[in-house]
N, C-alpha and C positions, 0 to 999 in steps of 0.2 A: 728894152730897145725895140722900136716900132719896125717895120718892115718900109716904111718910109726914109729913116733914121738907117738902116743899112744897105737901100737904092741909092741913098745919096754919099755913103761910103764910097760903096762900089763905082759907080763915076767919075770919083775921082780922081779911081787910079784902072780902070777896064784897056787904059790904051798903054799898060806897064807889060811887061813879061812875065811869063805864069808865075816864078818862084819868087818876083815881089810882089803878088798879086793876094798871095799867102798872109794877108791884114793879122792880128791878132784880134787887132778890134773888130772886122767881119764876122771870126769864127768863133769870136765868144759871143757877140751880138746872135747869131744864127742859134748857136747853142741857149742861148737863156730864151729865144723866140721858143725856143722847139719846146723847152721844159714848162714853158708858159701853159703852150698847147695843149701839151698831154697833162698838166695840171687841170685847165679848162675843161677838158674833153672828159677828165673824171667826174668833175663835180657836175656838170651840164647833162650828162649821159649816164654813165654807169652808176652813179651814186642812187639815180632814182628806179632804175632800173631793178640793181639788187633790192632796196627798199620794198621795191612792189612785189619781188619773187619771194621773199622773207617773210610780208607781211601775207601773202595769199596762203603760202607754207605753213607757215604756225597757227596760221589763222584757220586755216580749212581745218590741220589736225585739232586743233583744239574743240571747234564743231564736233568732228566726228567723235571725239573722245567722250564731249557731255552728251551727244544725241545716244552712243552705244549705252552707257551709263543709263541713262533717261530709261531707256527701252528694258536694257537689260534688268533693271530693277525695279521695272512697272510703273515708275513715279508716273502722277497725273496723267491715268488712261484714257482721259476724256480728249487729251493732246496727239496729236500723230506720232506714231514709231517708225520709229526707225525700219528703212527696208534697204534692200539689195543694192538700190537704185540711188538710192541718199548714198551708202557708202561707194557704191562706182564713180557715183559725180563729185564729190569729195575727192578720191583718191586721185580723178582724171581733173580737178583744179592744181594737185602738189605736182602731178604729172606737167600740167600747161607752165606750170612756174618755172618748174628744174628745165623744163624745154627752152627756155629762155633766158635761165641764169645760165647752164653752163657752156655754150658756146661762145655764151659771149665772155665768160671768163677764159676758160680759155684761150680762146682768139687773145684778150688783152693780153693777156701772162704770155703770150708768145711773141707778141707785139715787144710787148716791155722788156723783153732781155734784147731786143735789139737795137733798144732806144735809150735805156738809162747810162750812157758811155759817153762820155767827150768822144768825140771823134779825134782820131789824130793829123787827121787833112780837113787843109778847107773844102777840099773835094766831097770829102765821102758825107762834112758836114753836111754839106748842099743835098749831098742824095740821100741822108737818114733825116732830112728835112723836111724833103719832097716826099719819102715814105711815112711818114708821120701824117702829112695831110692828104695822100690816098688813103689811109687807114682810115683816118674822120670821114672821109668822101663816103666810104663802103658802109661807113656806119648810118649816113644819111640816104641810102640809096631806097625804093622806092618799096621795093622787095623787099627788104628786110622792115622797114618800118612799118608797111603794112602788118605783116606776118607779129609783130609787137604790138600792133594798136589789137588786132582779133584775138591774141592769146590773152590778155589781159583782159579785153570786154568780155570775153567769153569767163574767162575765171571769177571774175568780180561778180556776174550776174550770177553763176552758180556759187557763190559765194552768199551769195544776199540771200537767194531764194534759199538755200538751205539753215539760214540762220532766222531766216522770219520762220520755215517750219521747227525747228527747235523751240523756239518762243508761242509753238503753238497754236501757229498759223498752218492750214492743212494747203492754201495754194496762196501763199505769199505773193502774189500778184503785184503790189502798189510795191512790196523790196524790191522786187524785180525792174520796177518801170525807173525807182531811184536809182536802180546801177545802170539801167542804159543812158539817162538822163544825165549823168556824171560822167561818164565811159565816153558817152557817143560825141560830146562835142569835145574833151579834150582827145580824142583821137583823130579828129577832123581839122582842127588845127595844127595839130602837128604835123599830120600829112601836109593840110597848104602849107606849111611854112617851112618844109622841106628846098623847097628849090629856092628860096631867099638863104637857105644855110648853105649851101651847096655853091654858091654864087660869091658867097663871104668866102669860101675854104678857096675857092679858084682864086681870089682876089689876092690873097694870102700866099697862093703855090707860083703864079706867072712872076712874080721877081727872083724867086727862088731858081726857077725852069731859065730864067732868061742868064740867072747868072754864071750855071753852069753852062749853058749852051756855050757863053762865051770864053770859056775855061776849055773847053773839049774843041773850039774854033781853032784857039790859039797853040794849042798841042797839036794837031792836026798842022798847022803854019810851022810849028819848030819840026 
């Protein structure tokens, strides 16, 4: 059910008393919006997120694992070894990853035990509706997405350049210019395209906001 589909519920009973106001069909309407969302908001958001901190993760250890190997057992000396500085920027890529995977795990797993509930009022449905889509809001904010596009560019480029040295490349220069060239414009659209998301979630919250307003008017009248 569309947010359309339960403005025009709502209408057509807003001039009722609050306790017939209490629809069945609003609050399972609100409720299957809401689970839509945070279905959406998984797969749009967090699914590529973990992806990226998974794949920098295993990905970097695995570098460092054949670069130590390489080194430690002298294979093809004519290649670069391994030094100090390989394993720092390695270890500070798994570093950029977990810095990014686990708040924002977190943050959801504490999100989601406050959301995966029926609500038992149409009330409280409205206001775990409305907190659903400040959550999305804070995920699109300007701060954080920035702060996700630079740990990433920065990981992937140290990612690159240390995998072209492994392969033997002593200044992997042209891996490098491929992971900003990858990096750089999908992180500049996502920034522009922040406040076109931002704009969709407000669209989504002002019938939500408007219908309790008028629940809390009417309480206020009794």
């Amino acid at each position: 059910m569309e947010f359309e589909n339960l403005q025009a519920i709502w209408d057509t009973q807003n001039d009722r008393p609050v306790f017939s106001m209490n629809d069945s069909r609003l609050a399972v309407g609100l409720y299957q919006q809401r689970e839509k969302s945070r279905r959406r908001l998984f797969r749009a958001w967090f699914v590529p997120v973990y992806a990226a901190a998974l794949f920098l993760a295993v990905g970097s250890g695995f570098v460092f694992l054949a670069f130590l190997v390489k080194t430690v057992s002298r294979m093809r000396l004519t290649d670069p070894q391994m030094t100090v500085w390989d394993g720092a920027a390695l270890a500070g890529v798994v570093g950029a990853a977990v810095a990014f995977f686990v708040p924002m795990y977190t943050e959801r797993r504490k999100h989601e035990q406050e959301q995966n509930v029926f609500a038992p009022s149409l009330r409280e449905e409205l206001e775990r509706g409305i907190l659903q889509l400040d959550f999305e809001l804070s995920l699109h904010s300007r701060r954080r997405v920035r702060k996700l596009n630079i740990l990433l560019s920065i990981g992937i480029a140290v990612f690159m350049w240390e995998a072209g040295r492994l392969n033997g490349d002593p200044a992997p220069w042209m891996m490098l210019a491929y992971a900003l060239i990858c990096a750089g414009p999908g992180g500049w659209y996502s920034a522009a395209s922040e406040k076109q998301m931002v704009e969709r979630v407000m669209q989504r919250k002002r019938p939500i906001e408007s219908m309790l307003a008028v629940l809390n008017e009417d309480v206020v009248r009794r």
